[in-house]
C-alpha positions as CSV (number, residue, x, y, z in Angstrom):
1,X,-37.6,49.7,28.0
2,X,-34.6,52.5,28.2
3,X,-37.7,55.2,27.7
4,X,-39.3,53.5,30.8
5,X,-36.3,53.5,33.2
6,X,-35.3,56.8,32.1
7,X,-38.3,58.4,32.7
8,X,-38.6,56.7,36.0
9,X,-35.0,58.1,37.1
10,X,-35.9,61.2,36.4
11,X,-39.3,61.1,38.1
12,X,-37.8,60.9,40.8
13,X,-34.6,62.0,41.4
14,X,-34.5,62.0,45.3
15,X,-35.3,58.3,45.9
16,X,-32.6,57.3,43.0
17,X,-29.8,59.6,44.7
18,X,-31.1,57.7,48.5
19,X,-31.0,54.5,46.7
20,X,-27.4,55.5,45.3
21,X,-25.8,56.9,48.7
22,X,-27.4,53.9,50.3
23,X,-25.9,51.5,48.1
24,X,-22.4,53.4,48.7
25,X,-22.5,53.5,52.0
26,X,-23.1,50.2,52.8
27,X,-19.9,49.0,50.5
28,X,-18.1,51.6,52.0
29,X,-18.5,50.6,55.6
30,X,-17.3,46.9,54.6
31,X,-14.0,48.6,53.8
32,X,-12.3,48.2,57.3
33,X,-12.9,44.5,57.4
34,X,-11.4,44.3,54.0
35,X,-7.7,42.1,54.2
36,X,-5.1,42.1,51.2
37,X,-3.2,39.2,50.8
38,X,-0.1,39.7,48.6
39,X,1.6,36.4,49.5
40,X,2.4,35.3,45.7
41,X,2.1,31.3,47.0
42,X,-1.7,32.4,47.9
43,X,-2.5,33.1,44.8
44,X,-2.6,30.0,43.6
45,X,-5.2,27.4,45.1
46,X,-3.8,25.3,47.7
47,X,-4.1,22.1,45.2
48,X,-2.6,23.3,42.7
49,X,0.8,21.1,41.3
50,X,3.2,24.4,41.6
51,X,2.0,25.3,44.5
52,X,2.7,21.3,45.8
53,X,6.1,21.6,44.9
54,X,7.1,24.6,46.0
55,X,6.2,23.4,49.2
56,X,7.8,20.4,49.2
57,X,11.1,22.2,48.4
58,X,10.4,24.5,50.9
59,X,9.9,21.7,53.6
60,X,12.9,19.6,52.0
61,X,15.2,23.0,52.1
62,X,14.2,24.4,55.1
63,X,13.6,27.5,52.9
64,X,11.2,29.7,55.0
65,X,12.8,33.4,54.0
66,X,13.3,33.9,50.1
67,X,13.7,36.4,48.1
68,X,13.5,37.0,44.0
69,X,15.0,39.1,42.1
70,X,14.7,40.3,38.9
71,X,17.4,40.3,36.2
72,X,16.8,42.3,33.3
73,X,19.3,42.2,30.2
74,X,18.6,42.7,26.6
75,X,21.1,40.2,25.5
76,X,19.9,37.8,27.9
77,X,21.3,36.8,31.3
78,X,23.1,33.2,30.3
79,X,26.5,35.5,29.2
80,X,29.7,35.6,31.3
81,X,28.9,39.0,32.9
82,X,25.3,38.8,33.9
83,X,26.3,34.8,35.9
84,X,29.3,37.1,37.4
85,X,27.0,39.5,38.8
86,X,24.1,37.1,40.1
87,X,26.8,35.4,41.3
88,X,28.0,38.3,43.5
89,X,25.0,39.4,44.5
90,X,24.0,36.0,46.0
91,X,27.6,35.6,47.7
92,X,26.8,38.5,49.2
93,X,23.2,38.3,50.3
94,X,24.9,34.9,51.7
95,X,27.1,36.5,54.2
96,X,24.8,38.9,54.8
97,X,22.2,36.6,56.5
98,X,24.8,34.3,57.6
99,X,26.4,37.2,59.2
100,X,23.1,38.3,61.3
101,X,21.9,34.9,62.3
102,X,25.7,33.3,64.0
């Protein structure tokens, strides 16, 4: 079976390389009607339980604009220090927005 295809490809080379470039440039020219979503919420399907609930709190918060953040600490982040700095960093992101939209 290998023998057989083999042979065939290189019988003939030219038709395999217009088969090939074919091929290519027919996925290539789909590229600029490609979209990325990154949204994290679409990622999931639109019944799934999370994805329920977090937009029911969204709907019950009127929480439109979020942002996450990432807190990494070897010792874990549930110590006096690490709540002390989340804590200021959200006090200030507070202001912040509460400062631009008044």
């Amino acid at each position: 079976m290998t023998d057989g295809f083999l042979a065939l490809i290189l019988r003939f080379p030219k038709i395999i390389y217009s088969i090939i470039l074919t091929v290519v440039i027919g996925l290539t020219s789909q590229l600029p009607s490609m979209q990325i979503d990154t949204v994290p919420e679409n990622m999931l399907s639109s019944n799934d339980p999370f994805r329920r609930y977090h937009n029911e709190v969204k709907q019950q918060f009127s929480l439109y604009d979020s942002m996450q953040l990432g807190i990494v600490n070897k010792d874990g982040i549930y110590n006096p220090r690490s709540l002390q700095i989340i804590a200021q960093i959200t006090d200030n992101e507070y202001a912040a927005y509460h400062a631009t939209t008044s």
